[in-house]
C-alpha atoms as one frame of an Amber mdcrd trajectory, in Angstrom:
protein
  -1.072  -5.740  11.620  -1.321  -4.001  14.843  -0.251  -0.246  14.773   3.990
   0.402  14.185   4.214  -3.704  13.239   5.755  -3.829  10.176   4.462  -7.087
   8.049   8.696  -7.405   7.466   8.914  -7.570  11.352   6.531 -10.931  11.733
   7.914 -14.192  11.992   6.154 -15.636   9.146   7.688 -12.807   6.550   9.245
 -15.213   3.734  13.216 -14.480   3.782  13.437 -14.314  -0.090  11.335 -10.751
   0.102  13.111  -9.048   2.864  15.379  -7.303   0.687  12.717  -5.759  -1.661
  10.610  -5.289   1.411  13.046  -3.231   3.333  14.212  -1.441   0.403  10.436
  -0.379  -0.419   9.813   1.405   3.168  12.889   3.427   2.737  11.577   5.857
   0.215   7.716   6.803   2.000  10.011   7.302   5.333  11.879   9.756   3.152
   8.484  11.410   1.718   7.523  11.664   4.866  10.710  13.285   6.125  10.632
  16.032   3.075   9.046  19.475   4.183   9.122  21.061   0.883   7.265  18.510
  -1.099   3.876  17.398  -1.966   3.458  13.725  -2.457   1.042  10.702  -2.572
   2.048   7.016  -1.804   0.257   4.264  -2.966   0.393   0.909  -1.410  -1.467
  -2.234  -2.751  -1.826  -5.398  -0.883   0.515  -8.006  -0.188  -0.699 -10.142
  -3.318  -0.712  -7.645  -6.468  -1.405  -9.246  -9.330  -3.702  -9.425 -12.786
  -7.392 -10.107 -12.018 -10.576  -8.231 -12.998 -11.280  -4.827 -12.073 -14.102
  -4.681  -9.723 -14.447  -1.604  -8.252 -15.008  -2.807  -4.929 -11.836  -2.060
  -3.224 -11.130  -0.450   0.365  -8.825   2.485   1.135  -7.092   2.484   4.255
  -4.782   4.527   6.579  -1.052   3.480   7.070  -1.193  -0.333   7.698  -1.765
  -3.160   5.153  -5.815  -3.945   4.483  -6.304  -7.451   5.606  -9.450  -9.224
   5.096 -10.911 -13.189   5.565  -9.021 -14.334   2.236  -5.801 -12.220   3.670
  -4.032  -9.100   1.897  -4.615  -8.640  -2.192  -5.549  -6.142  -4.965  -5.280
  -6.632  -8.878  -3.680  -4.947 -11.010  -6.806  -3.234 -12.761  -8.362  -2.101
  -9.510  -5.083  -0.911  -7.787  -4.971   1.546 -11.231  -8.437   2.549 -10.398
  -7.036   4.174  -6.922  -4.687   5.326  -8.558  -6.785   7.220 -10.857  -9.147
   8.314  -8.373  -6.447   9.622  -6.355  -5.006  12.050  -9.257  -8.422  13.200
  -9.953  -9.429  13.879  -6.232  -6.128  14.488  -4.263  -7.376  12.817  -1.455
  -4.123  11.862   0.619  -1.629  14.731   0.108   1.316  13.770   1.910   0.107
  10.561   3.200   0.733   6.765   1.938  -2.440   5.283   1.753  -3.371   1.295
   0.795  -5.688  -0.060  -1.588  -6.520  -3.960  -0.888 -10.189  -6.028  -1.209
């Protein structure tokens, strides 16, 4: 997605996730509104589901990783960011995405 596109905001969104979808991007606008708080926001990809854990994940900024085979993360890696991330406190107040 190109910078300030939401994936909600693109015509090929499916309708029956909207709700969910809009809901989720209330709360890390509120993180990022709170001045008294330290927090951490995960995002996987679009597809999140059980696979293997590999290992080979990416990291990324504030917009949905994308690669050739589209947006996706499993389960057992997306708990391996996760993991790193409490152990290394690497994106203090920041969301940050995990995705292949």
């Amino acid at each position: 997605m190109a910078p300030g596109v939401r994936v909600i905001d693109t015509p090929d969104f499916p309708t029956e996730y909207e709700a969910e979808a809009t809901a989720g991007g209330v709360f890390p606008d509120a993180l990022r509104d709170a001045t008294d708080l330290d927090w951490t926001f995960l995002s996987p990809s679009a597809m999140f589901a059980p696979g293997e854990r590999t290992g080979a994940f990416r990291l990324g900024g504030d917009q949905l990783l994308v690669n050739e085979g589209g947006s996706s993360i499993s389960f057992e890696d997306d708990a391996v960011a996760l993991v790193d991330e409490l152990e290394r406190l690497a994106h203090s107040r920041r969301r940050f995405p995990v995705g292949y």
